[in-house]
C-alpha positions in Angstrom: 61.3 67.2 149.0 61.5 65.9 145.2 58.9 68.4 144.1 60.6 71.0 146.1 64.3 70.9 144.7 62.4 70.3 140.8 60.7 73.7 141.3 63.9 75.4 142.9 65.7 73.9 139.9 63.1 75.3 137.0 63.0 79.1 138.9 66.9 78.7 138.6 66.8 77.2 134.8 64.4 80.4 134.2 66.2 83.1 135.8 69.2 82.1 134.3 67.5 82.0 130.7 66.2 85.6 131.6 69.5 86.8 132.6 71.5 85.7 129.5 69.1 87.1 126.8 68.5 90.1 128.8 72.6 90.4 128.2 72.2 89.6 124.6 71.9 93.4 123.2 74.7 94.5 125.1 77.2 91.8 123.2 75.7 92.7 119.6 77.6 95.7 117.6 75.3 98.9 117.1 73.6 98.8 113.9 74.5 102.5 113.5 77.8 104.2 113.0 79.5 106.2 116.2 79.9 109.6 115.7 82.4 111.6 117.4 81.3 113.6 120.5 84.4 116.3 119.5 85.8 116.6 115.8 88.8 118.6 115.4 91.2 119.4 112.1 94.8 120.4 113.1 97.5 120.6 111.2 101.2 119.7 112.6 104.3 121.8 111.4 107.8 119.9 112.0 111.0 121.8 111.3 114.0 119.3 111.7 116.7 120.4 113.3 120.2 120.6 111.1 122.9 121.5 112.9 122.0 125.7 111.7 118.8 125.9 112.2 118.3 125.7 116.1 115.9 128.8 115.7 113.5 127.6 113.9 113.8 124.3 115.0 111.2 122.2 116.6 112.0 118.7 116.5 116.1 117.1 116.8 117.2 113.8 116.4 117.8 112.0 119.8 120.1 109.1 118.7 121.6 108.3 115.6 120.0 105.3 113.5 121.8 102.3 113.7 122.6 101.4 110.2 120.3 98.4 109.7 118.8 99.0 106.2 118.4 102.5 104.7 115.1 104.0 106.5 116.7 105.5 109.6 116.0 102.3 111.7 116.3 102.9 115.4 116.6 107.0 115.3 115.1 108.6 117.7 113.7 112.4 117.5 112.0 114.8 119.7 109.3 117.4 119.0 107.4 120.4 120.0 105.7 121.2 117.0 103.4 123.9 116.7 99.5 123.1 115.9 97.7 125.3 113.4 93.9 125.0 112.0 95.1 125.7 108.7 98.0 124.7 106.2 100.1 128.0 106.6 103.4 127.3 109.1 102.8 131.2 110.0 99.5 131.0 111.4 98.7 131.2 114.9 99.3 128.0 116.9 96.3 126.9 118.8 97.7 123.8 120.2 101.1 122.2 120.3 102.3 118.5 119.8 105.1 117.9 121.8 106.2 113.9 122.1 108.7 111.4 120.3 108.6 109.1 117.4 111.2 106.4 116.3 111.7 105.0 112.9 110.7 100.9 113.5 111.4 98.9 110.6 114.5 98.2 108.6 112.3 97.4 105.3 110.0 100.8 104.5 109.9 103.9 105.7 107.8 103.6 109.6 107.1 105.3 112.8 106.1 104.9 116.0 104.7 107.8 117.5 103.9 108.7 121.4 102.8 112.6 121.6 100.8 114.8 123.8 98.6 117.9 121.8 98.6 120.5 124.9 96.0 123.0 124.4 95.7 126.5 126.3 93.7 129.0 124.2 90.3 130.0 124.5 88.6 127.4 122.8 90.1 124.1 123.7 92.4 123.8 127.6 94.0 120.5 128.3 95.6 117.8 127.2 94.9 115.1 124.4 97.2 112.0 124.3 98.2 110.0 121.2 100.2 107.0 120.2 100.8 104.4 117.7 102.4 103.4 114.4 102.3 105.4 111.1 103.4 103.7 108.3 104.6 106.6 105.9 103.6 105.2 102.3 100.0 105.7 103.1 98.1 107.9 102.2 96.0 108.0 105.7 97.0 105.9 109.1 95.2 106.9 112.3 96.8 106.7 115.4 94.7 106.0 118.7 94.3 108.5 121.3 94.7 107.0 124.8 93.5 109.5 127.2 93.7 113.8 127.8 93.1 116.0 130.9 91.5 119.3 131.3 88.7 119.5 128.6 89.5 116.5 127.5 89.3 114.4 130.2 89.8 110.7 130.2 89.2 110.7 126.2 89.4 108.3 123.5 89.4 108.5 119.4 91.6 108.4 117.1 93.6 110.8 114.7 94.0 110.3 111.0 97.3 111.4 109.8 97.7 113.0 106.2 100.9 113.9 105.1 100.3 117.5 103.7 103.6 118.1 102.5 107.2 117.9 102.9 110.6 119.3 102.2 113.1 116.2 102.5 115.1 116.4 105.9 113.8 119.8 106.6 110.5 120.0 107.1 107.5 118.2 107.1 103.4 118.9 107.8 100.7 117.0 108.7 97.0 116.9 108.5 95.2 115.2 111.9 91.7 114.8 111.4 91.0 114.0 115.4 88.0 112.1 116.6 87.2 111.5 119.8 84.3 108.9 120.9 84.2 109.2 124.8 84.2 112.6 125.4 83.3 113.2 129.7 
């Protein structure tokens, strides 16, 4: 019964050992860099709404900031903004981002963005969703995409923000370099 139970316990010790380094290249990081399954450029045009501009407008603030500090803490705005594959405002839109953002810190000029790109041309139908913080200073921040519909099912990335230029309270552009890395 002895010999039994020590054989039983050295199949288990050895299964067990065969199990966890058989689990071993799944826990180590790829020794090659991910490339994205889809690569897109897009750039985003924002015209801020003034109080005589409603026309042309395509984003409005929500809610006024609260005063804390001079960067617009606690505003809220609203967007549609058109998507274009190049720098020019007048080019055809081939997506558009339509979302919110709110200024979040009372210290340096900061975002927090939450945006859907909604696609319906003939390249490119669906949906790709993005959120996170851009910290305006920099020259890049990325954003992560959380998700999309259509052909862009259940995707995941992230974008890489640029600010490609600006008009102070009126107008603003910028480049998103979008990667996505689970692409179904």
């Amino acid at each position: 019964m002895m010999e039994l139970s020590k054989r039983y316990g050295v199949f288990l010790l050895l299964i067990c050992l065969f199990l966890s380094l058989a689990s071993q290249p799944s826990l180590a990081r790829p020794s090659r860099k991910l490339k994205p399954c889809k690569h897109i450029v897009l750039y985003m045009h924002d015209i801020i709404f003034k109080g005589n501009n409603s026309a042309n407008a395509t984003e409005a603030a929500a809610t006024s900031p609260v005063g804390l500090g001079p960067f617009s803490f606690g505003q809220v705005s609203i967007f549609d903004d058109p998507m274009t594959k190049d720098q020019n405002l007048h080019s055809p839109p081939v997506a558009r981002a339509q979302g919110f953002y709110f200024y979040d810190m009372k210290t340096a000029p900061s975002a927090w963005f939450a945006f859907t790109l909604v696609f319906n041309s003939t390249e490119y139908k669906g949906t790709i969703n993005v959120m996170g913080s851009d910290f305006i200073p920099a020259k890049t921040r990325y954003l992560s995409v959380v998700g999309g519909t259509g052909d862009f099912f259940m995707t995941r990335g992230i974008v890489e923000l640029q600010t490609g230029g600006f008009v102070l309270y009126e107008y603003f552009r910028l480049k998103m370099d979008v990667k996505l890395y689970e692409c179904y």
